[in-house]
N, C-alpha and C positions, 0 to 999 in steps of 0.2 A: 866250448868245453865246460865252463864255469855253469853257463846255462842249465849244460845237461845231465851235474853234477847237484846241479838244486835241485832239477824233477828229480831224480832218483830219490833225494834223502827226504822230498816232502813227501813222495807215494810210500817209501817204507814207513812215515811215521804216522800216517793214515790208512797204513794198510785195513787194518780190521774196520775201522768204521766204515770205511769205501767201500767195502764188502758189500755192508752190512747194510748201506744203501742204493748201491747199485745191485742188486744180484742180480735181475733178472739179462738176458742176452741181449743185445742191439738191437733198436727198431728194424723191421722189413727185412730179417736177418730171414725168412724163409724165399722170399722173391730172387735174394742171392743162392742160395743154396739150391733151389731149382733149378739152376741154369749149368749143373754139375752134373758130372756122371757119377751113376751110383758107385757107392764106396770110393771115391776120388779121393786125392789127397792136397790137406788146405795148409796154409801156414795161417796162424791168428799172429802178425806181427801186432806186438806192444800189448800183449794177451793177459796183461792186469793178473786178477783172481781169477780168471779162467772162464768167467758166463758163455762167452759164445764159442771157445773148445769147446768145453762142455755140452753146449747145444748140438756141436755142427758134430761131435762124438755122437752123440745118443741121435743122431739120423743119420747114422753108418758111415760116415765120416772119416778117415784114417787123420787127424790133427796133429801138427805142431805147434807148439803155442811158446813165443819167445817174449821176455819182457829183462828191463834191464834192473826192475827193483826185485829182490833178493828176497823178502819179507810179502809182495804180493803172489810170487811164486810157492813161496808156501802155501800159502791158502788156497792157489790154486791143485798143488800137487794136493792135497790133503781131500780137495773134495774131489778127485779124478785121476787115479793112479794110472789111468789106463792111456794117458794122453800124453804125450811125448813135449814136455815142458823143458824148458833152454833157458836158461841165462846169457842172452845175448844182443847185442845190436845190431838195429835194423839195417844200421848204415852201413853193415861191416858181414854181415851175413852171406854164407854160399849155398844154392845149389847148382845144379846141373839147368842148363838151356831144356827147355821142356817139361822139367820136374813136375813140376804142380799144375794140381788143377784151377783153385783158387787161390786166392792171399786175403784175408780178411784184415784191414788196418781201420779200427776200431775207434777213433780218437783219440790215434796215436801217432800221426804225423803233425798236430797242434802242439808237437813238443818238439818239433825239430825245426832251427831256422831256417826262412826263404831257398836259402840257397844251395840247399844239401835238397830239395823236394825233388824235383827233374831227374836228377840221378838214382833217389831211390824205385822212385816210380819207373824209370825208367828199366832198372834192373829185377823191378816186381813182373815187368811184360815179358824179359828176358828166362826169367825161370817158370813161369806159364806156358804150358799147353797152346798151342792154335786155338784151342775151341776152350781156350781161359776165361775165369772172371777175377772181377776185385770189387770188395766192398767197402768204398770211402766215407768217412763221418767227419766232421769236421766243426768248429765252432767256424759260423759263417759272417760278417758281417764287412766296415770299410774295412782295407787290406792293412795290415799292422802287424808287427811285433811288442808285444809289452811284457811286464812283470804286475800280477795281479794277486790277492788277495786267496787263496785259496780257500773257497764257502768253508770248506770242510774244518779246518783249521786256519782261523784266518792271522795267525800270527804267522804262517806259512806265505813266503812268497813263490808264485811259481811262472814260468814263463810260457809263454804262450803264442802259437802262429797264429793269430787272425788271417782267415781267407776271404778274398771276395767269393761270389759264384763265379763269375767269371774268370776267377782268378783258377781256383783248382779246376775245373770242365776242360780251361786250355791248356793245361798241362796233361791233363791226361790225354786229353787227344794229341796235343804234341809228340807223349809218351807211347803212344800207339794203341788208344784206347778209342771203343767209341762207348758214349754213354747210352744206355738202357734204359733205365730208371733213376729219378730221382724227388727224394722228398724233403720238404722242409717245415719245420716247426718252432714259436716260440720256448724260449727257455722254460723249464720250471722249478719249484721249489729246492733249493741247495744244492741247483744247478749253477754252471760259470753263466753272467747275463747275458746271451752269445745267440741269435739265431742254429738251431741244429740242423745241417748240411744233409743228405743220405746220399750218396752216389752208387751205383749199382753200374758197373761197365765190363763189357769183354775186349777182349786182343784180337785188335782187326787181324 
């Protein structure tokens, strides 16, 4: 809890420059959105300022976008009235069995320890559609939990799940997933120094 009480008060106090830096939407975020029926309906858990609501809005998208910092949710509500923005936890979250069509978690299960993943994911397959997808990001490298420097603000400390590959792939398939697509990239600038993961899967 204490963990999850630092990410929240570092992202409020970088909200605007986070923005300001990240705007644009997730890598390979159209390869996910393909694999949807039109006008379906997505969840963006841990949906920051809103980039890829916003995206997956403006390509008919019906979006829910939940985040637990208060202050990036403004920014997001401000550039996107039309997007159904929550203040809420991913861990703690309800729909209905079948609701959704996707769930977009955007490098936002990197803030949640090991041992709360399995059950989120798990419960991400449970509110998915049969013919569901998910799109996973992830800071990838040896498997770890730390507390790291925050680029943005480095007087900020913030906590962090490192994944193997192997690590997150077998949870999702554990979780009832099979993987799609996936891509990887080094870091770059006033990026965390972290291999970036892309996973792209549906619900067997």
């Amino acid at each position: 809890m204490a963990s999850n009480k630092a990410v929240i008060s570092t992202y409020n106090k970088i909200a605007k420059v986070y923005a300001n830096t990240f705007s644009n939407p997730s890598e390979h975020m159209d390869e996910f959105l393909k694999l949807l029926p039109e006008n379906g309906k997505v969840l963006d858990a841990g949906c920051g300022m809103g980039a890829d609501s916003n995206y997956a809005h403006s390509k008919g998208f019906k979006v829910i976008g939940i985040d637990m910092s208060e202050k990036m949710l403004e920014i997001a509500r401000g550039n996107n009235s039309n997007v159904d923005f929550r203040l809420a936890d991913i861990k703690n979250i309800k729909f209905a069995e079948n609701e959704l069509d996707g769930v977009i978690a955007s490098f936002s299960l990197i803030h949640i320890p090991k041992e709360n993943i399995p059950k989120i994911l798990r419960r991400f397959a449970l509110f998915l559609k049969p013919s569901g997808a998910i799109y996973v990001s992830v800071q990838a490298g040896e498997s770890k939990e730390i507390f790291i420097d925050e680029p943005l603000a480095p007087e900020e400390k913030l906590f962090l799940n490192i994944f193997s590959f192997d690590e997150i792939k077998n949870i999702l398939i554990n979780e009832g997933f099979e993987i799609i697509y996936q891509h990887k990239r080094s870091p770059r600038k006033k990026e965390l120094p972290f291999t970036k993961l892309f996973i792209i899967a549906a619900k067997k």
